[in-house]
C-alpha positions as CSV (number, residue, x, y, z in Angstrom):
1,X,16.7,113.6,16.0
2,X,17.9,117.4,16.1
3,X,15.5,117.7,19.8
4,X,17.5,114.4,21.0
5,X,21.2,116.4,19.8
6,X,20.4,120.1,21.3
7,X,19.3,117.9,24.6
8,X,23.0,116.3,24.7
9,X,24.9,119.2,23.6
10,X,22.8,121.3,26.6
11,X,23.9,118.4,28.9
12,X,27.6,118.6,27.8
13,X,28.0,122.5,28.0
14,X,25.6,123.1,31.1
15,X,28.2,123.0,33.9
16,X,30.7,124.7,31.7
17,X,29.7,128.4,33.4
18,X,29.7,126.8,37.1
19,X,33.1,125.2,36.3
20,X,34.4,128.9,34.6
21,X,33.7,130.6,37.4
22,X,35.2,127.7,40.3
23,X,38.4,128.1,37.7
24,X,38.3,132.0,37.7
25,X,37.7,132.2,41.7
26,X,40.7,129.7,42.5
27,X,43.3,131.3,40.2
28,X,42.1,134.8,41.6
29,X,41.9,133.8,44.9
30,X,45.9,132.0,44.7
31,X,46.8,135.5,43.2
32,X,44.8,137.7,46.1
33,X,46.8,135.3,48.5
34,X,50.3,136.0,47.4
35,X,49.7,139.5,47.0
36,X,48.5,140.0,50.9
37,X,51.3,138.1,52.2
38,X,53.5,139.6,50.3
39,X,52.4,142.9,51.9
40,X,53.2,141.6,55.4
41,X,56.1,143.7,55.9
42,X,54.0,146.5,54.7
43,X,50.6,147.0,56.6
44,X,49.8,148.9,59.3
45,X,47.9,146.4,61.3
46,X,49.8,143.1,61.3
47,X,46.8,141.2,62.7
48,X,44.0,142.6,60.4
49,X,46.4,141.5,57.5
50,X,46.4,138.2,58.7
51,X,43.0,137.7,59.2
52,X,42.5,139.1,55.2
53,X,45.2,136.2,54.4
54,X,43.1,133.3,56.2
55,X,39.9,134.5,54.6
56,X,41.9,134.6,51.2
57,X,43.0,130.8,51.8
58,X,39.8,129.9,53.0
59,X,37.9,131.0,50.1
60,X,41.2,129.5,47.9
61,X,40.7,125.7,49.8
62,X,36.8,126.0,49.4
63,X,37.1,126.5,45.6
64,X,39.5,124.0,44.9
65,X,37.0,122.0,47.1
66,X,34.0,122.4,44.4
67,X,36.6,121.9,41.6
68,X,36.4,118.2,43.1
69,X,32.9,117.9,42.2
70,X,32.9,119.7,38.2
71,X,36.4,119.1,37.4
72,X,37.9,116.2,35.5
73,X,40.4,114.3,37.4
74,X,43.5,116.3,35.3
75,X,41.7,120.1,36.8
76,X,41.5,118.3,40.3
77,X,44.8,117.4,41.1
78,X,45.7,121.4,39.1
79,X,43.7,122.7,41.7
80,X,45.4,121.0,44.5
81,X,48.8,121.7,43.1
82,X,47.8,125.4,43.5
83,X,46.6,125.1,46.9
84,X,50.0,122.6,47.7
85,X,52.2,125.9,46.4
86,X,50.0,128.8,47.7
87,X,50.4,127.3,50.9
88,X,53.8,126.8,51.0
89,X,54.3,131.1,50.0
90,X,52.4,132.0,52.7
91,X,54.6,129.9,55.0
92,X,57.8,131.4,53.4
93,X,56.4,134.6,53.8
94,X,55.5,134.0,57.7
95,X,59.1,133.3,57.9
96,X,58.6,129.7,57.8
97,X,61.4,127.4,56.0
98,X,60.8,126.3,52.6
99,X,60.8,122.6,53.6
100,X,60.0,121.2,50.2
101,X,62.7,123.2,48.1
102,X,65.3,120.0,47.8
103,X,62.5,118.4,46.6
104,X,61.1,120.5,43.8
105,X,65.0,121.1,42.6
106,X,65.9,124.2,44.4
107,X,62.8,126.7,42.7
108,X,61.2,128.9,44.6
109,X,57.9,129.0,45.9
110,X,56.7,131.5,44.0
111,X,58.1,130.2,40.6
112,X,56.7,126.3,41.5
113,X,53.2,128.4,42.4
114,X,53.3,130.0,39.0
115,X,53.7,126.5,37.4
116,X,51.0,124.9,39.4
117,X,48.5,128.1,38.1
118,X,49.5,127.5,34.2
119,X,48.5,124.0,35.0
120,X,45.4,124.8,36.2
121,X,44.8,127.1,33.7
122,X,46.0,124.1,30.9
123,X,43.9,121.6,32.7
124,X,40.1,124.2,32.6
125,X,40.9,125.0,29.0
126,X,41.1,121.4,28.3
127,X,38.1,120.6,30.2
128,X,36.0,123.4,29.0
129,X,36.7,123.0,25.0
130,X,39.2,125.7,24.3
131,X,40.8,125.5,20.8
132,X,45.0,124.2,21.7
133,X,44.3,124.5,25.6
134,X,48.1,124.2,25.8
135,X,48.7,127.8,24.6
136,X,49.1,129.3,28.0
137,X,51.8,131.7,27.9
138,X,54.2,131.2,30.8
139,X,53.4,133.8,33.8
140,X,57.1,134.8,34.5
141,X,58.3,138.4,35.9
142,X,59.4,140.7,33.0
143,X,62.4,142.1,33.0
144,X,62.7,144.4,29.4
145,X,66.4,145.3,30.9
146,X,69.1,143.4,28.5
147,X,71.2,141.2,30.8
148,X,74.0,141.9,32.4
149,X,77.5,142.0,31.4
């Protein structure tokens, strides 16, 4: 009885550190993403930048890709929403319109790409056993100034 209980609980838990690690390289690679287009305005080499910011989105689409296979249908469409809204940064910051901002109520991309990552995040802590997977504090910019006047 204890051989037939370690054998399920080793089946349950064994593609917990293959899904960990598709998690951690999506949410990484949605971060590396906005921070190279972000830097657009800043490189030297315009082109060179570019081609780091399709390898970036590659690597992002491919990993949301294998979530498909580990994840549970909740972490799927997460992982989607985060490629949805990492795509539509870079576009905004290749000087595309934000086509899609009527739609999602006038937020930003940026703000509607940090809400897709907490998702994600909510969705692998559910899926992975994590004690109140819901406690993911919110990602917004902090500002310590007081408001103004």
């Amino acid at each position: 009885m204890m051989e037939r209980r370690k054998e399920r609980h080793a089946l349950a838990v064994r593609w917990d550190a293959p899904l960990y690690d598709l998690c951690k390289q999506c949410a990484d690679s949605a971060r590396q993403l906005v921070h190279l287009v972000r830097r657009y305005d800043r490189v030297a080499d315009p082109d060179e930048q570019r081609d780091k910011v399709d390898d970036e989105h590659a690597r992002l689409r491919s990993a949301v890709q294998q979530l498909r296979i580990l994840g549970t249908a909740e972490l799927q469409q997460a992982a989607r929403e985060v490629e949805h809204h990492a795509w539509w940064v870079r576009a905004v910051h290749e000087g595309r319109p934000d086509e899609l901002i009527d739609h999602y109520g006038g937020r930003a991309v940026e703000d509607r790409l940090r809400d897709a990552m907490r998702g994600l995040f909510v969705a692998a802590r559910r899926q992975l056993g994590v004690k109140d997977p819901d406690t993911v504090i919110p990602d917004d910019p902090i500002d310590p100034r007081p408001p103004a006047p």
